[in-house]
C-alpha positions as CSV (number, residue, x, y, z in Angstrom):
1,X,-186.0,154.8,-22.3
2,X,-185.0,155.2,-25.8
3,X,-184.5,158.4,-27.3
4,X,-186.7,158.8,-30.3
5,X,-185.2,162.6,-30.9
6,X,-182.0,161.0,-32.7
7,X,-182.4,158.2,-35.5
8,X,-178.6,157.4,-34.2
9,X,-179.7,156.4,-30.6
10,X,-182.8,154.1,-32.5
11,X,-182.5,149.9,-32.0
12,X,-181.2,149.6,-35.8
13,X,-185.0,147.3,-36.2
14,X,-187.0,150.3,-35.4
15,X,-185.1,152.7,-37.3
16,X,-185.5,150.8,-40.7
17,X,-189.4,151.0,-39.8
18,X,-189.1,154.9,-39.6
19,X,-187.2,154.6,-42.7
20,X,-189.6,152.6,-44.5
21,X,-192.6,154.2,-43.1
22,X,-191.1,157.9,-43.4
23,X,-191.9,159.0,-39.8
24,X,-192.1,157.8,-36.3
25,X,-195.7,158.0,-35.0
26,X,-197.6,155.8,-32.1
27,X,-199.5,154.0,-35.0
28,X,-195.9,152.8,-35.8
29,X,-195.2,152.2,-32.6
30,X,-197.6,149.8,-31.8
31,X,-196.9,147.4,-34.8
32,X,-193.5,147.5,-33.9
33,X,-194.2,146.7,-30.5
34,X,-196.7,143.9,-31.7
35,X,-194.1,142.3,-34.2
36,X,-191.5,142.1,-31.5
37,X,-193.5,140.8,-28.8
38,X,-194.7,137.3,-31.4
39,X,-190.5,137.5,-32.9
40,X,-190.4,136.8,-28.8
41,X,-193.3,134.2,-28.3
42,X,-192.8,132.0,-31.3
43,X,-189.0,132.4,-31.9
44,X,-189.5,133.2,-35.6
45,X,-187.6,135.6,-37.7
46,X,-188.7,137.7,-40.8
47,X,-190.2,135.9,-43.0
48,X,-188.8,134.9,-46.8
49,X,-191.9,133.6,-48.3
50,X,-195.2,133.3,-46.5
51,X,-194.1,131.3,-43.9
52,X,-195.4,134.4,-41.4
53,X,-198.9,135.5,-41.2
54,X,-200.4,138.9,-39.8
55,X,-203.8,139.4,-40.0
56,X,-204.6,143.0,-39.1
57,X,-208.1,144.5,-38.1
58,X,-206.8,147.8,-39.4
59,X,-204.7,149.5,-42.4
60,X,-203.1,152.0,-39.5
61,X,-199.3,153.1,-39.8
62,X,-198.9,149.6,-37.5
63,X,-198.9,147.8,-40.9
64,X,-195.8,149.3,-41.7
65,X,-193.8,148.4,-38.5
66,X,-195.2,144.5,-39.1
67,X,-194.2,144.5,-42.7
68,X,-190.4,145.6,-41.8
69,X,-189.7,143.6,-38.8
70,X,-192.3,140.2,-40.0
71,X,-191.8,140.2,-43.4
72,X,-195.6,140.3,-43.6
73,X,-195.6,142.5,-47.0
74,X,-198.2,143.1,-49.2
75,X,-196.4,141.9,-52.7
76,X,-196.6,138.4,-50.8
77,X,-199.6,138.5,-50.0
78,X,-198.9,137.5,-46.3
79,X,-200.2,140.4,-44.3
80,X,-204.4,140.3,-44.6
81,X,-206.4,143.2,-43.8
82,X,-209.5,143.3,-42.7
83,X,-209.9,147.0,-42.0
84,X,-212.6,147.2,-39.2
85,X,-210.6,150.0,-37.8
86,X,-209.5,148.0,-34.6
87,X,-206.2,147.6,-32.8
88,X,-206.2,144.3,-33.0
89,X,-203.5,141.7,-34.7
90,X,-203.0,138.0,-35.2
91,X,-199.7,137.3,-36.2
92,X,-199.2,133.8,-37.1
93,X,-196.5,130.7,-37.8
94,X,-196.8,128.1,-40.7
95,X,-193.7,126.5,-39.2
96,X,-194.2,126.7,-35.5
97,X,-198.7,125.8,-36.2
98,X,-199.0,129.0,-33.9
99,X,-200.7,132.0,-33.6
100,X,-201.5,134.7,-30.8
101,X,-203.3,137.9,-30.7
102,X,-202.5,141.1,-30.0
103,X,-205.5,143.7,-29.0
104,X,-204.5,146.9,-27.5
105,X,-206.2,148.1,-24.3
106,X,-209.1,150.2,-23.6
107,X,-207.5,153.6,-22.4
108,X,-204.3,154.7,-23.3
109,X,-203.0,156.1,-19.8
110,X,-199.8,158.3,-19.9
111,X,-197.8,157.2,-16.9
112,X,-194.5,159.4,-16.7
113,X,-193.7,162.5,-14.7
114,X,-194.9,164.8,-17.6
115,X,-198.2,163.4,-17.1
116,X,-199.8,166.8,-16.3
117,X,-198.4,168.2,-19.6
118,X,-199.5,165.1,-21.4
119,X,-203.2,166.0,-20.3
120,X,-202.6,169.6,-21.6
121,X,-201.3,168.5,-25.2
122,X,-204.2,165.9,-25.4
123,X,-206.8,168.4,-24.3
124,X,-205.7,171.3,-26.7
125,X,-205.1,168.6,-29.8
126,X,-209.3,167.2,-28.6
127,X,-210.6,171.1,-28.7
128,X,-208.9,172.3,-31.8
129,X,-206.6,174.8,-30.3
130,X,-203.1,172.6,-30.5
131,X,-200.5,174.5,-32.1
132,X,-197.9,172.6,-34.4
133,X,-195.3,171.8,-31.4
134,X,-198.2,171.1,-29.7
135,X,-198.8,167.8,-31.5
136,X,-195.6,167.3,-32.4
137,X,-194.7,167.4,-28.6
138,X,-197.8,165.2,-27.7
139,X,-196.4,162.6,-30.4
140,X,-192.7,162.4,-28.9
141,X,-193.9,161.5,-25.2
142,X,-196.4,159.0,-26.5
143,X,-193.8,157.6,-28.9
144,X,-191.3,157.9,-25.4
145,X,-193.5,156.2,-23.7
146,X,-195.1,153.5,-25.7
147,X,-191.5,152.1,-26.2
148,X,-190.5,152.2,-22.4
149,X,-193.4,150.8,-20.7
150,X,-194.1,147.1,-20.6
151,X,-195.7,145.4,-23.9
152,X,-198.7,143.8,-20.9
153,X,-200.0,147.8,-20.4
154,X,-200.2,148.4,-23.6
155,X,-201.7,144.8,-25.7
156,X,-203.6,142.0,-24.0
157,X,-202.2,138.8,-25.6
158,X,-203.6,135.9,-26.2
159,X,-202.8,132.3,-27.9
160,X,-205.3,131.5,-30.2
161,X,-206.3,128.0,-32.3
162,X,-204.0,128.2,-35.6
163,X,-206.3,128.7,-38.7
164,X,-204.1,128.7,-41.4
165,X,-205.1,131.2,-44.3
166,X,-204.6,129.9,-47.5
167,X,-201.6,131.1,-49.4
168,X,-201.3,134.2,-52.0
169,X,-202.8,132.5,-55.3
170,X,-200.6,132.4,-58.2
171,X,-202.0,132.5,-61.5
172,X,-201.0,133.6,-65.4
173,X,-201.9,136.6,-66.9
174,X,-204.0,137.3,-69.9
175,X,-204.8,140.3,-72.3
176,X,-208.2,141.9,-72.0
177,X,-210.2,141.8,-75.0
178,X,-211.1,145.6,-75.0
179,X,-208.0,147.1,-73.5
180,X,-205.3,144.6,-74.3
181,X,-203.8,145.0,-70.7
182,X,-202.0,141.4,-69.3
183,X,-204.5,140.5,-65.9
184,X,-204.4,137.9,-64.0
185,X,-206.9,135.0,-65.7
186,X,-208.5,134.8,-62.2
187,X,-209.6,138.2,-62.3
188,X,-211.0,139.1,-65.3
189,X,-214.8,138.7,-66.0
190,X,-216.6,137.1,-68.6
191,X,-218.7,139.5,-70.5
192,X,-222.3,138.1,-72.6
193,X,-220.4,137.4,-75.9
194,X,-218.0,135.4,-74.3
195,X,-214.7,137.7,-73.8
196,X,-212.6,137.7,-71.1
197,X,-211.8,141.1,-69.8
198,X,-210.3,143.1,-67.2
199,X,-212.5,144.5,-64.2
200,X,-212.7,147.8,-65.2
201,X,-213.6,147.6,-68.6
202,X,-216.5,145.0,-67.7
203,X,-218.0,148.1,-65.6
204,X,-217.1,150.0,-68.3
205,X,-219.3,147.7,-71.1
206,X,-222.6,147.6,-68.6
207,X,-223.0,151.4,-69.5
C-alpha cells in the first residue's frame, strides 16, 4: 500500500498532483485513479494539444488529478465540465477514436482492518462532533485505501461510442466600445446602435 504520510514514498505522478492541487484528498484520488486506469486502456500519454478528452460530470478536486496526469487542462480547452455533481468521467482519444467511462460505485465500503475505526471517524464527521484529527485521520485511511484496492471496487468502466467534441475555438480579439478591453470577437454582443461590446458592459447598458 502506498504511504501517503511522506510525499517522498509518493509514485513521482501522484505527487506532482498533490503538488499542483495543494493537498491530497479522496476527491484527488479518484481522478488520479480514473486517469491512470484510461493511460492503461488506451495506451495514451499526456496530452500536448487536445489530442485527449475528459469530460467530467463534476468540478470536484478529481479535475485536478486528470489535468496533471491527461493533460486535460483548462487553458486548452480539453477538459469539459458539465457540473451535475456526479462521479462520473469520460476520458477520450482523438488518436486512438476511443473513449470509456468511468462512474464510481454506489457505496463507498472501507475494507481494511481499521474498518471499525473507519465507521467511528465517518459517524462523528456525519453528526457534527469530529474533531480536527478526526477528519484528518478519516481522510488518510480513505486516501490509503482508495490507492490500494483494485480500480473494479471503486469505478465501473465502460467503453463507450467515440463522440468527438469539437475543439477549443480560436478566434481574434477586439476592443469593446465602452470599456476598451481586447475580447474575443465571438463573445462580445451587439448592442441596438450597432457596437460591439464585451459581456459585461452589455448587462451593464440594459440598465
Amino acid at each position: 500500500m502506498p504511504n501517503t504520510d511522506s510525499k517522498q514514498k509518493m509514485p513521482d505522478d501522484l505527487k506532482s498532483c498533490v503538488e499542483f492541487h495543494g493537498h491530497i484528498c479522496p476527491g484527488l484520488i479518484y481522478g488520479y485513479r480514473v486517469a491512470k486506469e484510461a493511460n492503461k486502456l488506451m495506451n495514451i500519454g499526456r496530452s500536448v494539444d487536445e489530442e485527449v478528452v475528459a469530460i467530467c460530470k463534476n468540478d470536484s478536486c478529481a479535475v485536478d488529478a486528470l489535468q496533471v496526469i491527461l493533460g486535460t487542462v483548462a487553458g486548452k480547452g480539453n477538459p469539459i465540465i458539465k457540473n451535475f455533481g456526479k462521479n462520473a468521467y469520460t476520458v477520450l482519444s482523438r488518436s486512438k477514436c476511443q473513449a470509456y467511462r468511468f462512474s464510481r460505485k454506489t457505496h463507498y465500503d472501507y475494507t481494511d482492518k481499521d474498518k471499525s475505526e473507519f465507521d467511528r471517524l465517518e459517524a462523528s464527521v456525519a453528526t457534527g462532533t469530529a474533531s480536527e484529527d478526526d477528519r484528518r485521520n478519516l481522510k488518510r485511511l480513505k486516501v490509503s485505501d482508495l490507492l490500494a484496492r483494485p480500480f473494479e471496487e471503486i469505478f465501473t468502466t465502460t467503453e463507450v461510442p467515440f463522440d468527438e467534441p469539437l475543439c477549443a475555438p480560436l478566434a481574434s480579439s477586439e476592443p469593446c466600445a465602452i470599456c476598451g478591453e481586447m475580447t474575443m470577437a465571438t463573445k462580445m454582443m451587439k448592442l441596438k446602435d450597432g457596437r460591439q461590446v464585451c459581456i459585461p458592459c452589455s448587462k451593464k447598458s440594459r440598465k
